[in-house]
N, C-alpha and C positions, 0 to 999 in steps of 0.2 A: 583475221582468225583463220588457219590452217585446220582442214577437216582430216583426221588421219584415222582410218581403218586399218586393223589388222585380222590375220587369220592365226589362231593352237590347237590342236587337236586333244580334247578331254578323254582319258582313257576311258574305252566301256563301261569297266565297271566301277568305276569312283564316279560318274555324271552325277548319281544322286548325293551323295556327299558332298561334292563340288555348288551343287545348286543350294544344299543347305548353309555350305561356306561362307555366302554370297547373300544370304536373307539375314546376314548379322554379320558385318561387314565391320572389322573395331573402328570407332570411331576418330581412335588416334592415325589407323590408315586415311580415313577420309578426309580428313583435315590437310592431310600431309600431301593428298593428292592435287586438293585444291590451292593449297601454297604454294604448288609446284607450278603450279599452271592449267593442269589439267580441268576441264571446261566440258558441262558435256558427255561426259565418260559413261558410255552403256556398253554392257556385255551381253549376247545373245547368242544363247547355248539352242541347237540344234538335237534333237534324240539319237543320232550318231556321235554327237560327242563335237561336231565342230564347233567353235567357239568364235563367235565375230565379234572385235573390241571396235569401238567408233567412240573417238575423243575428239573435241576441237582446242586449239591451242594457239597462240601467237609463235612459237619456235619448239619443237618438238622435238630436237634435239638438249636443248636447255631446259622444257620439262622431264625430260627424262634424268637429264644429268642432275638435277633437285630430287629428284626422287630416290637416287644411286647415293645420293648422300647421306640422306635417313636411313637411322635407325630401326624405323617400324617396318619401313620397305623391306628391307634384310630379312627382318623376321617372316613379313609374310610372304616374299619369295618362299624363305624353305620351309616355310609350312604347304605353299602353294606349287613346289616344285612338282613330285611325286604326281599330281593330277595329268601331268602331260604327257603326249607321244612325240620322240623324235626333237627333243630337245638339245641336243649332243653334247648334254652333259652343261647347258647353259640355265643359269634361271629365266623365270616364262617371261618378265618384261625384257631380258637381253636377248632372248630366240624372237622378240616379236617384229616381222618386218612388216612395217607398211607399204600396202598397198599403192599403184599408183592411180588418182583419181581420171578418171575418161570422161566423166559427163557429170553435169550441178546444173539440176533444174532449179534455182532462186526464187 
């Protein structure tokens, strides 16, 4: 299982909205995340707005390409777009680059 973190930046002033987003999460997303592979998946919003994703997964390229394929994902992309900074005009899981891991205390 491959540990993959990333870093988005939440606009100022959408974080409260954003955090509400997130407390009701549709169902039919959740499903589709865990079909995909996705293992693990916590988001952790900072009062600046930075957003830290940490998912584990067997290939994270191929859950990601399961998820590019749904339906729901699309949709919540572009409801989820508008929340971010500096996106360049990408949705928030195509902007998201993982981090490279330095250290795993097991």
């Amino acid at each position: 299982m491959r540990r993959v973190c990333f870093l988005l930046k939440v606009k100022s002033d959408r974080i409260d909205e954003y955090r509400l987003r997130h407390a009701d999460v549709w169902q039919e997303m959740r499903a589709a995340l865990t079909a995909a592979g996705w293992h693990n998946y916590s988001l952790f919003l900072r009062e600046d707005g930075l957003l830290v994703g940490y998912l584990e997964t067997e290939d994270c390229d191929a859950a990601r390409a399961a998820m590019d394929a749904t339906d729901v994902n699309a949709r919540w992309q572009a409801e989820m777009g508008s929340f971010f900074e500096d996106l360049d005009e990408q949705a928030p899981d195509a902007a998201m680059r993982p981090l490279s891991e330095i250290f795993h205390l097991a």
